[in-house]
C-alpha positions in Angstrom: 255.3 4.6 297.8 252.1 3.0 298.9 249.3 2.5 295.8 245.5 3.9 295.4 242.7 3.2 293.4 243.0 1.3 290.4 242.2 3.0 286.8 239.2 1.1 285.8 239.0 2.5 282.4 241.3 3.5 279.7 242.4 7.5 280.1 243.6 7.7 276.1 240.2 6.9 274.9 238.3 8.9 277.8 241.0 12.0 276.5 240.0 11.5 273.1 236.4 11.2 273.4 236.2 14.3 275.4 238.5 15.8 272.9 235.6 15.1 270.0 232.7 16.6 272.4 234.2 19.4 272.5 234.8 20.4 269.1 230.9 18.7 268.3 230.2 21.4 270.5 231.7 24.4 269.0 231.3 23.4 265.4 227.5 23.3 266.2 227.1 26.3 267.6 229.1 28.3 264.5 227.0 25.9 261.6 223.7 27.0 263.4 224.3 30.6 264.1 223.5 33.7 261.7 226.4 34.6 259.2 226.3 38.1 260.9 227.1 36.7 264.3 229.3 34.5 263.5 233.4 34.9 265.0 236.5 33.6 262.9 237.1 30.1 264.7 240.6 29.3 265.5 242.5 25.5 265.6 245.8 26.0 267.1 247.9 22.6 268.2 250.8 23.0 270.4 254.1 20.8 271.7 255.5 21.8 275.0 258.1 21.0 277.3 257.2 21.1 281.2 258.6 20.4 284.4 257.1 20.0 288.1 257.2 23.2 290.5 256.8 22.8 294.5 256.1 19.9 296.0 255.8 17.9 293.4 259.6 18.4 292.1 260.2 15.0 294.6 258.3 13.0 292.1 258.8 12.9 288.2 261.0 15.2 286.2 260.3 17.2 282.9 258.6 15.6 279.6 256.6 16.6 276.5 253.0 17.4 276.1 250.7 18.5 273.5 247.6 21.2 273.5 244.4 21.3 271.2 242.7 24.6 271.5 239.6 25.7 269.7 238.3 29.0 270.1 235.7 31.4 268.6 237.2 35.2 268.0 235.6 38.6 267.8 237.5 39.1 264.5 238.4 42.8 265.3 241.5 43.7 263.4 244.0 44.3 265.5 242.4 43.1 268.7 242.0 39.2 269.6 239.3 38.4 271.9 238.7 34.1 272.4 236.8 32.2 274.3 238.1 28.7 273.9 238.1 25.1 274.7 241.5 23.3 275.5 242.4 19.4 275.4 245.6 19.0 277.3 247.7 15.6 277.7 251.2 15.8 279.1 253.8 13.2 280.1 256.2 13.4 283.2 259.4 10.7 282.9 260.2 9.0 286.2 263.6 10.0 287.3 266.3 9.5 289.6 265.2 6.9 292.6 261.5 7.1 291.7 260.1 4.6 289.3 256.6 6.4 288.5 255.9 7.8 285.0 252.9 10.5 285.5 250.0 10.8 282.8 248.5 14.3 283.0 245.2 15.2 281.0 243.2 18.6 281.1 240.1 19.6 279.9 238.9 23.5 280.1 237.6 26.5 278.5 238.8 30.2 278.8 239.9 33.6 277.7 242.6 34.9 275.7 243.2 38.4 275.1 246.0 40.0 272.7 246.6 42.9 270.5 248.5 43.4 267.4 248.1 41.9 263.5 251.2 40.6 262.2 253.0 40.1 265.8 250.7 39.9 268.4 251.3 39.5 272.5 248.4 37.7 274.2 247.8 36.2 277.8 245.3 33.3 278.5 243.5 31.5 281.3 241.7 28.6 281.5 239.8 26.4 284.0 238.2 22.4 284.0 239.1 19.1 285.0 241.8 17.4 285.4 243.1 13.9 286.2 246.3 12.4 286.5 247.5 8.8 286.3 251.0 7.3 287.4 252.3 3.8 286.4 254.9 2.1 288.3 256.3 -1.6 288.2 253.2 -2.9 290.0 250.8 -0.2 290.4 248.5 3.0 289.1 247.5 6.0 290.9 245.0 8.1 289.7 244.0 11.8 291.4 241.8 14.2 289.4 240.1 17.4 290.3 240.1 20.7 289.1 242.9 22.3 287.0 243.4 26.0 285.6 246.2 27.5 284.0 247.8 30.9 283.5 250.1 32.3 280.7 251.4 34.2 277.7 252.1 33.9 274.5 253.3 35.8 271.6 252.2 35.1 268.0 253.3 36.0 264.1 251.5 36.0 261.4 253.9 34.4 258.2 250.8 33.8 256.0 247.2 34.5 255.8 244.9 33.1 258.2 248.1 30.8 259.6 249.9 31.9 262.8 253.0 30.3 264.6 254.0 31.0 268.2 255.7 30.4 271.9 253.9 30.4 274.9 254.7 30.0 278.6 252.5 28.9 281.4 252.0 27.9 285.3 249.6 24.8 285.3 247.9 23.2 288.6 245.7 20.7 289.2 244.0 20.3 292.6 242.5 16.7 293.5 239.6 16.3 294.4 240.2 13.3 297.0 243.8 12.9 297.9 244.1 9.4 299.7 247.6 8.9 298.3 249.7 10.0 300.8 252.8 10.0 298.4 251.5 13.1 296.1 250.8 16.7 297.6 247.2 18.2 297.5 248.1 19.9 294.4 250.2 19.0 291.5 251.7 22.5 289.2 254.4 22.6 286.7 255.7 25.1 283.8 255.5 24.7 280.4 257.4 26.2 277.9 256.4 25.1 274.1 256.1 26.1 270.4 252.6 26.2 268.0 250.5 26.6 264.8 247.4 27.9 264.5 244.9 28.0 261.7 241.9 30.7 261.2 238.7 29.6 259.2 
């Protein structure tokens, strides 16, 4: 596997700053709007399980990730309507002959759309950035581009304001400038995972 550029800066802090920009964001725009305008805002946090699809299946196997999602919803009963911004970080284990552990971060906004109070189906898109490190005995790669993602989820309500769920999804990330010759153009996997939401 030949190497290419090296990460000159550290992707957990990058991650989290973007992370706090985000929700700076949102929780400016609610504090500042009229109390007639405002939506219910939504924290949800989420664990999931994925594993590589396509080409990619040559490199790393499956490993745990975890989603931060904060959106803004219409608040019609019975009807869920969110625009939302996601914070994404995923880790693939190296396995079998390859030595490479892949880092996978995601930033993005989108849409999801559901019906239903108490149990409630939904589907969700979303599309930002994306980058993607891999750390080896002697050597990082780093590829980043654009990423979106596509899926379902399906959602019960066990006490006021507090939902749990599953979810799947198809996830790909496209890089920008692919000079490693060891990844494909794109990278996709599935996730499969479980999580909490509150409403406020």
């Amino acid at each position: 596997m030949q190497t290419s550029s090296i990460l000159r800066y550290s992707p957990s802090s990058s991650f989290l700053s973007l992370c706090a920009m985000c929700a700076a964001t949102v929780a400016g725009l609610w504090l500042g709007a009229p109390s007639v305008a405002r939506a219910d805002i939504t924290l949800a946090a989420e664990a999931r399980y994925g594993t590589p699809v396509g080409a990619w299946t040559a490199e790393p196997g499956g490993g745990t990730g975890t989603e931060l999602r904060l959106g803004a919803s219409l608040g019609v009963p019975g009807l869920l309507v969110m625009p939302e911004l996601v914070a994404f970080q995923h880790t693939f284990d190296a396995t079998g002959g390859h030595e490479t552990q892949y880092d996978a971060y995601r930033l993005g906004a989108g849409l999801r759309v559901g019906m239903g109070a108490v149990v409630r189906p939904s589907v969700f898109a979303h599309l930002g950035y994306g980058w993607l490190e891999g750390t080896g005995s002697d050597y990082v790669i780093h590829e980043d581009g654009m990423t979106m993602d596509l899926g379902c989820a399906l959602d019960l309500t066990v006490l006021p304001l507090v939902d749990f769920g599953i979810s799947a999804s198809y996830v790909v990330l496209s890089h920008r400038d692919s000079p490693n010759p060891s990844l494909p153009a794109d990278n996709a996997w599935v996730t499969a995972g479980a999580h909490v939401s509150i409403t406020f």
